[in-house]
C-alpha positions as CSV (number, residue, x, y, z in Angstrom):
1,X,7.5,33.5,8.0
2,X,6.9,32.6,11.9
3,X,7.4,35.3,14.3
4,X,9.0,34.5,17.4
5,X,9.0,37.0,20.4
6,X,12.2,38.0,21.5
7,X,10.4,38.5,25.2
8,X,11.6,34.7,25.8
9,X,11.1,32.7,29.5
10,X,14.2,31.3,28.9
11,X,16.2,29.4,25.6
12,X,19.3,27.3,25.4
13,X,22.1,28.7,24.3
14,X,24.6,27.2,21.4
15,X,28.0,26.4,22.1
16,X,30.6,29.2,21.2
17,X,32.8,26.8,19.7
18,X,32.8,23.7,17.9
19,X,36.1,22.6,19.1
20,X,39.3,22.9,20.8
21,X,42.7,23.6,20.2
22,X,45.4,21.6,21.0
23,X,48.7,23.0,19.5
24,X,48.0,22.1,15.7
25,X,45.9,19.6,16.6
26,X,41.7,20.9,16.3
27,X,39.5,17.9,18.7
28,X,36.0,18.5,17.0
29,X,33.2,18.4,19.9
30,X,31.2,16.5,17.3
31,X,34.2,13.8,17.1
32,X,34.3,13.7,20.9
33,X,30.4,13.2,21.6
34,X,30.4,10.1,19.5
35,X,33.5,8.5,21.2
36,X,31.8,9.2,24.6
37,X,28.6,7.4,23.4
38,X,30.3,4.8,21.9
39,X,32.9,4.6,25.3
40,X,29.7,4.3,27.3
41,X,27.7,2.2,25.3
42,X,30.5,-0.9,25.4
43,X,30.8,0.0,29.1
44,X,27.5,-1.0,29.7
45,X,27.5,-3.9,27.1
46,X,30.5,-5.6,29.4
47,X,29.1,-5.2,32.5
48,X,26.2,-6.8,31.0
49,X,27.5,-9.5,29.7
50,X,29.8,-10.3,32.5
51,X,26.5,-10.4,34.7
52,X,25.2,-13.3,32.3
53,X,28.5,-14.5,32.7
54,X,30.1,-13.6,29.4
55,X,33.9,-13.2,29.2
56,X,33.6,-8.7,28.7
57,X,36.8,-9.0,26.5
58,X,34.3,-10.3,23.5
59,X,31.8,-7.3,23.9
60,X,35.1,-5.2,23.2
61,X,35.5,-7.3,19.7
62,X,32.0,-7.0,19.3
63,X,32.2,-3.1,19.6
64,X,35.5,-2.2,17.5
65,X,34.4,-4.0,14.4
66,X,30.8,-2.9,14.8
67,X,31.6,0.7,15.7
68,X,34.0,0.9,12.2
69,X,31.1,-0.3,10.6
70,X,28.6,1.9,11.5
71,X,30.5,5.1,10.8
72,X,31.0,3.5,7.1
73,X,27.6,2.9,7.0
74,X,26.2,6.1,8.5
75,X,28.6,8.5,6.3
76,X,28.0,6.7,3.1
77,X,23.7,6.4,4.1
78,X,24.6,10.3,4.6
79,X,26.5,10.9,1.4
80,X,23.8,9.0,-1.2
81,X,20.4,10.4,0.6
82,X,22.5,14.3,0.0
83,X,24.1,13.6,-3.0
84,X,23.5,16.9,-4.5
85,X,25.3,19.2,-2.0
86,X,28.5,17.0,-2.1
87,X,28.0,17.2,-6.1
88,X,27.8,20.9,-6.0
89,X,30.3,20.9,-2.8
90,X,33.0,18.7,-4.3
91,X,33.4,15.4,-3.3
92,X,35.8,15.5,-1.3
93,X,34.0,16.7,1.6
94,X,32.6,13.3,1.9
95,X,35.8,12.1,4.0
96,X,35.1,14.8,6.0
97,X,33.2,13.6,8.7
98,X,33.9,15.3,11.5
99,X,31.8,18.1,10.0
100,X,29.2,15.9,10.8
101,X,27.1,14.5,8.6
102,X,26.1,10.6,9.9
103,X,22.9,9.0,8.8
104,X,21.6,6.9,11.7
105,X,19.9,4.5,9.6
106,X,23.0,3.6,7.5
107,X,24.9,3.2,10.8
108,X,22.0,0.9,12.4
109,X,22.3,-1.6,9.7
110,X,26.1,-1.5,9.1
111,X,27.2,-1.8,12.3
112,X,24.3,-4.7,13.6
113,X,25.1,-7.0,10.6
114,X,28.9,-7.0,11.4
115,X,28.1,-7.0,15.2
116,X,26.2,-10.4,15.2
117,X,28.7,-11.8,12.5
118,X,31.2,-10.9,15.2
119,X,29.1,-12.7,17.8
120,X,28.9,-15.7,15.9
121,X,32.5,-15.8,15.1
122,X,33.0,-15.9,19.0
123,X,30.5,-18.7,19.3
124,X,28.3,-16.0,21.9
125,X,25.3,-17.0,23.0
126,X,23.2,-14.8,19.9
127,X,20.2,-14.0,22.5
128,X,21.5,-13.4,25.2
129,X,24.6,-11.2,23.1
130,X,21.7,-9.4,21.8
131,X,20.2,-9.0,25.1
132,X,23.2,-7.6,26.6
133,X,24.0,-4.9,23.2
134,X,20.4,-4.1,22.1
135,X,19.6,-1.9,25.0
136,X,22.9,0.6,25.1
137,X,22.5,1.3,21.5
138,X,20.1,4.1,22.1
139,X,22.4,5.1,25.0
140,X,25.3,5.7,22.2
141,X,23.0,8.0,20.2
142,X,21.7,10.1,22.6
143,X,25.1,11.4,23.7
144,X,26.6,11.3,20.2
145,X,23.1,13.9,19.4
146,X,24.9,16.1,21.0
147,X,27.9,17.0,18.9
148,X,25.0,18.4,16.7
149,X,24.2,21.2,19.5
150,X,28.2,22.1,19.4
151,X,27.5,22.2,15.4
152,X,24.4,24.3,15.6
153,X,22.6,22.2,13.4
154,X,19.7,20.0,12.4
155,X,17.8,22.1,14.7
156,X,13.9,22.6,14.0
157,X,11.7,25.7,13.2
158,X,11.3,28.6,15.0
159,X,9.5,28.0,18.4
160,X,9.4,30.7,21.5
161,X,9.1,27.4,23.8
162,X,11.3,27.7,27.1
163,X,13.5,25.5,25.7
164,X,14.0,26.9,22.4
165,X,17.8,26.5,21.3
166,X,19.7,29.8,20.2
167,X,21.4,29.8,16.6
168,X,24.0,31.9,15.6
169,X,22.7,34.1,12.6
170,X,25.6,32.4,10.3
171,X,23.8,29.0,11.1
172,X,20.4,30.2,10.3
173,X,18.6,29.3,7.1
174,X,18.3,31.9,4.7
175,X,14.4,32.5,5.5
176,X,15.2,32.4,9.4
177,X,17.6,35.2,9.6
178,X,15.5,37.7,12.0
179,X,14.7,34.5,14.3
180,X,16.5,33.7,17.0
181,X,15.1,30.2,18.4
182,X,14.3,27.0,17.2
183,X,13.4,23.4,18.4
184,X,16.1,22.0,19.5
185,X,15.4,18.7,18.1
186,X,19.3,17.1,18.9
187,X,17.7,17.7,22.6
188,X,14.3,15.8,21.3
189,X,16.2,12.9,20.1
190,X,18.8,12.3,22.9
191,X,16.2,12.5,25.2
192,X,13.7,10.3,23.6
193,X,16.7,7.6,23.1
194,X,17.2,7.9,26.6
195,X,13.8,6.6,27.2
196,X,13.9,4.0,24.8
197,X,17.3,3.0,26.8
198,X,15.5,2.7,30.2
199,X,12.5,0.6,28.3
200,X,14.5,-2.1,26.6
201,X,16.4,-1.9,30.1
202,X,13.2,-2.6,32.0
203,X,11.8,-5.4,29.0
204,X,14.9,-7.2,29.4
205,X,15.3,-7.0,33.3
206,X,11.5,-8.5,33.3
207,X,12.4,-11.2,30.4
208,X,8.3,-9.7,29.5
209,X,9.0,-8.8,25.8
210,X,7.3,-11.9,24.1
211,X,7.8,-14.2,26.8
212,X,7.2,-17.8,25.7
213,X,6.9,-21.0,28.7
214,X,9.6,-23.5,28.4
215,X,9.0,-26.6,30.4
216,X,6.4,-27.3,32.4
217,X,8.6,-28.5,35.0
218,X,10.9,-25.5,34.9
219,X,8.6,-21.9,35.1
220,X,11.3,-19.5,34.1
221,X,10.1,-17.8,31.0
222,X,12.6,-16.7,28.4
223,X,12.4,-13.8,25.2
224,X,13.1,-15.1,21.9
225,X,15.7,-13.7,20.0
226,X,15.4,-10.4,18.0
227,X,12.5,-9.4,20.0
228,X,14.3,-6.5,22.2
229,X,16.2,-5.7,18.7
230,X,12.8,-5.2,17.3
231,X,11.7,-3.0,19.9
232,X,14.6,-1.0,19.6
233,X,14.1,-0.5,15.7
234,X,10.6,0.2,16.4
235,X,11.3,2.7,19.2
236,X,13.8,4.4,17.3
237,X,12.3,4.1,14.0
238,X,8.5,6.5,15.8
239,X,11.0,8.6,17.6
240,X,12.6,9.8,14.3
241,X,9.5,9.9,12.5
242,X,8.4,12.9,14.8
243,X,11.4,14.5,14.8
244,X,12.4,14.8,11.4
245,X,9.1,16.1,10.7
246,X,10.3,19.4,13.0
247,X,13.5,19.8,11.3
248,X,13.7,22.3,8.9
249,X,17.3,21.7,7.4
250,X,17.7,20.9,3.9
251,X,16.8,17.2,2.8
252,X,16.9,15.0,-0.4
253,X,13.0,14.2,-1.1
254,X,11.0,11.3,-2.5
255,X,7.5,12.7,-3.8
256,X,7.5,15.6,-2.0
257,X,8.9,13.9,1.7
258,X,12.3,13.8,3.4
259,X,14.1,10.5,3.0
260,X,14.3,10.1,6.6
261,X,10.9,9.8,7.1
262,X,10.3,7.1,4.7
263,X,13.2,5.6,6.4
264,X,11.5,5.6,9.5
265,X,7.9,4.2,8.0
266,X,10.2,2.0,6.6
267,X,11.6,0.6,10.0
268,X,8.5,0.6,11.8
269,X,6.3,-1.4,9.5
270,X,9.5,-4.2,9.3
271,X,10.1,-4.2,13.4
272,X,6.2,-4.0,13.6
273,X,5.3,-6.9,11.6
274,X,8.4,-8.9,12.4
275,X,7.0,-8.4,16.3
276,X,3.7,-9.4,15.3
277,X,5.1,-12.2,13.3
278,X,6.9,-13.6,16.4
279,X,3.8,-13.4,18.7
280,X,2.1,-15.4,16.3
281,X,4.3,-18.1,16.5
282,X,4.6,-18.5,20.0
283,X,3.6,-21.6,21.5
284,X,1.1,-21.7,23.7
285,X,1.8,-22.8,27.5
286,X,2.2,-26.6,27.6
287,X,-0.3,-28.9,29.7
288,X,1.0,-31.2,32.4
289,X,1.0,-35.1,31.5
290,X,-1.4,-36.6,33.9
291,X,-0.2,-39.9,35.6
292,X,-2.4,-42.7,34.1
């Protein structure tokens, strides 16, 4: 067992509730922290595709039938990688998802399938739709990370760190009780989402991310499609690596390792190689015809 000083510098504290009450009506904090991301991650979307002179109404589209998606595909990624506790739970409790409960990875691939089959449907420009999404994605999930801290849950192990997060002893695993702290790893991922936000930001602002010449008459340089996508699947796929090596909550394994984390190899050897793959096949620069 790790012993934590209770002489602490400082520590953040948990929510005392998870919710509100509104006449019969409970709004979970959990609920509300994914609606904001999601709210703020179509705002952003429009305004960028209206800069690249995109109608923002189709970025909407886009976003209802991509967000239904990914919930679908994040609770049911959730429900099969924990199987056992719904088994032992009852199975029920796999509807109820504002308990929390959302596997990222499942939602990732759900909801960017149907996205870009709703950008093709509305005859988008597919790069430059891409462009506009890729980039507030992370921006979604690092303010939906925080309905975990309203949850106290998916937190790491024990740390006396400044910024160690307070659990309620009900919250605490079993082996925990006498600890009061822990790594607040909802913090570690919105935050390292953030950045990954401002990156793919910056990439696309520069049009650097694997840049290939066009003409030789016309020097603009443009990024080939499902390059920034790749970045973000990259970016997202080493943050979570980390991270889920902290936690401490319970986990279905595979040889001995959470699922997550070969998720997350998983997704960084396919963005990887697919990035690779695409540099390799860029063209190099083209050489002026000389007047004969």
């Amino acid at each position: 067992m790790v012993a934590v000083s209770t002489l602490l510098i400082g520590s953040i504290p948990s929510p005392p509730r998870n919710g509100l009450d509104l006449g019969p009506l409970q709004l979970r904090a959990y609920g509300v922290m994914i609606a904001l991301g999601v709210l703020a991650s179509v705002w952003l979307s429009r305004r960028r595709w209206a800069s690249r002179g995109g109608n923002p109404d189709q970025i909407s589209r886009v976003a209802v039938w991509g967000v239904i998606a990914g919930l679908i595909g994040a609770r049911l990624y959730h429900v099969i990688t924990d199987w056992k506790k719904f088994q032992s739970d009852g199975w029920l409790d796999a509807l109820a998802i504002w308990q929390g409960g959302l596997g990222i990875p499942g939602g990732m691939t759900a909801g960017i399938l149907v996205g870009l089959w709703m950008i093709r449907r509305q005859h988008m420009n597919q790069g430059e739709a891409i462009a506009a999404i890729v980039p507030t994605l992370p921006l979604a999930q690092a303010i939906g990370r925080l309905g975990n801290w309203f949850n106290q849950e998916l937190f790491g192990g024990p740390t006396d760190l400044p910024w160690g997060l307070e659990i309620d002893e009900a919250h605490r695993p079993a082996q925990y009780l006498d600890v009061e702290t822990f790594h607040p790893t909802f913090l570690y991922e919105a935050v390292w989402n953030l950045l990954l936000c401002g990156l793919l930001l910056l990439l696309d602002r520069r049009r650097r991310l694997l840049d290939v010449p066009t003409l030789v008459t016309d020097p603009r340089r443009v990024s080939r499609p499902g390059s920034l996508m790749a970045v973000y699947v990259l970016g997202y796929g080493l943050g979570r690596l980390w991270i889920e090596a902290v936690r401490i909550d319970p986990a279905s394994l595979i040889l001995g390792v959470r699922v997550n984390i070969w998720m997350s190899l998983v997704l960084i050897a396919g963005s990887a190689a697919y990035l690779v793959w695409l540099r390799r096949r860029a063209p190099g620069p083209r050489r002026p015809v000389l007047p004969t």
